[in-house]
Each structure stands twice: as structure tokens, then as C-alpha cells.
C-alpha positions in Angstrom: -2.4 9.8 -4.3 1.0 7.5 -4.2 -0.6 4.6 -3.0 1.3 5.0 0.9 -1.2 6.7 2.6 -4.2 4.7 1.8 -1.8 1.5 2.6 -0.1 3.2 5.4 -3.3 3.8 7.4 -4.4 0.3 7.1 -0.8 -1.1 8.0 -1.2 1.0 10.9 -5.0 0.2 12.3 -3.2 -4.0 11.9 0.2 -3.1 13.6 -0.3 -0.7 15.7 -4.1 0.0 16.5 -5.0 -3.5 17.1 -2.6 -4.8 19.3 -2.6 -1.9 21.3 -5.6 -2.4 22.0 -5.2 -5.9 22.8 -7.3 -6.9 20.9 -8.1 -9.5 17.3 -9.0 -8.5 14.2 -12.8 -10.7 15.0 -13.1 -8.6 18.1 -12.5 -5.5 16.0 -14.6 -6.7 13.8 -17.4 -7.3 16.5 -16.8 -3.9 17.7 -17.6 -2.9 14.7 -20.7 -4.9 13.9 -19.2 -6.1 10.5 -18.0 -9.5 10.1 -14.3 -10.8 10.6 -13.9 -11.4 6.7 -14.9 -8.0 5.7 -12.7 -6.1 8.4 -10.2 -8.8 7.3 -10.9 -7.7 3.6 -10.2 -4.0 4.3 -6.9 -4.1 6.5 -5.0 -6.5 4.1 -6.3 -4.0 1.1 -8.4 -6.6 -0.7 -11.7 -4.6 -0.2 -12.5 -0.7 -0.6 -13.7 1.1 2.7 -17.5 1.9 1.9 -19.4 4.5 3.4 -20.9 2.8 6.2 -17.3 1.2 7.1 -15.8 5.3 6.3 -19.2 5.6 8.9 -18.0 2.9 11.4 -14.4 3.3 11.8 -15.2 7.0 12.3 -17.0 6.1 15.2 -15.3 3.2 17.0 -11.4 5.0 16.7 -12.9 8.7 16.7 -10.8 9.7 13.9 -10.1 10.3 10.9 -13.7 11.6 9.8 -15.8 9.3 7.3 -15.0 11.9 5.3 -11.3 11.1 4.9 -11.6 7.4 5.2 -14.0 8.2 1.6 -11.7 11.3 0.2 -8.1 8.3 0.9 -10.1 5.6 -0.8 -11.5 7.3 -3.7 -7.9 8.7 -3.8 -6.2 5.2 -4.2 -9.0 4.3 -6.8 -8.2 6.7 -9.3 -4.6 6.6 -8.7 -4.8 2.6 -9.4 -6.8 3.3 -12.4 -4.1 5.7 -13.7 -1.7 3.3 -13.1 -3.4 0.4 -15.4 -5.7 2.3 -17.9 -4.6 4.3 -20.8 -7.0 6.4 -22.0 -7.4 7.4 -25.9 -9.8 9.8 -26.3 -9.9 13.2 -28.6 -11.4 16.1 -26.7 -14.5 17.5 -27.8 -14.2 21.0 -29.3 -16.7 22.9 -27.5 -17.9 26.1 -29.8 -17.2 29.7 -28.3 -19.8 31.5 -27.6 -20.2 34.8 -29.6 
């Protein structure tokens, strides 16, 4: 996943979400029953969205599911680790069977 649409989502719950709703990222946060830093953590990309916050912002915006909050970060995980690992390993040869 090109790291936009985790980053995207996240711009857009800070620019958009929040002050259209009129409200800060500590009463989010409230809302939310997290603290201000971890909500804080999240939207500026510094933390991953865990299941329970995938659980949370599914219900206090009502979409996207938990499910794609998970499926977008596990997405930008692995994408970040391509981006800074190189792996070197030799496949294992797996016998045929006769």
C-alpha cells in the first residue's frame, strides 16, 4: 500500500473530521475514552491503530469498519518494512511428492 491512504485517512479525521465537528483532538479523545496523547499519537502517524482503537473509531464516526482501520494499518506496516528491510534468504526446496 503507497503509504497515502493510511496517511490520507488520518490527515482527513485532523483537517476535516475534527473541526467539522467543532471539536479538539482532547474532546475526541474523550469521546473516545482514550487519552489525548494516544489519539494525538495516531492522527500525527506516530502510533499504529490497534484493535480496540480499529474498535473505537468504528464506533464513534460509524465508518470505516474496524476491519479496514486493521486491513490500512497492517497495509502501511508491511509496506514500511519493504521499504527499509532487504531480505536475503534462499527458498527452501520443498520435495515433490511422488
Amino acid at each position: 500500500m503507497p503509504i497515502g491512504k493510511r496517511v490520507e485517512v488520518l490527515v482527513i479525521a485532523k483537517e476535516d473530521i475534527l473541526p467539522e465537528l467543532d471539536i479538539s483532538i482532547t474532546e475526541a479523545a474523550t469521546q473516545l475514552g482514550v487519552s489525548r496523547v494516544a489519539l494525538s499519537r495516531v492522527i500525527n502517524g506516530k502510533a499504529a491503530i490497534s484493535a480496540e482503537m480499529a474498535l473505537r473509531l468504528e464506533a464513534w464516526i460509524g465508518g470505516p469498519t474496524a476491519e479496514t482501520w486493521i486491513r490500512m494499518q497492517a497495509e502501511y506496516d508491511l509496506w514500511q518494512a519493504r521499504q527499509k528491510t532487504t531480505i536475503s534468504i534462499t527458498p527452501i526446496k520443498i520435495p515433490h511428492a511422488a
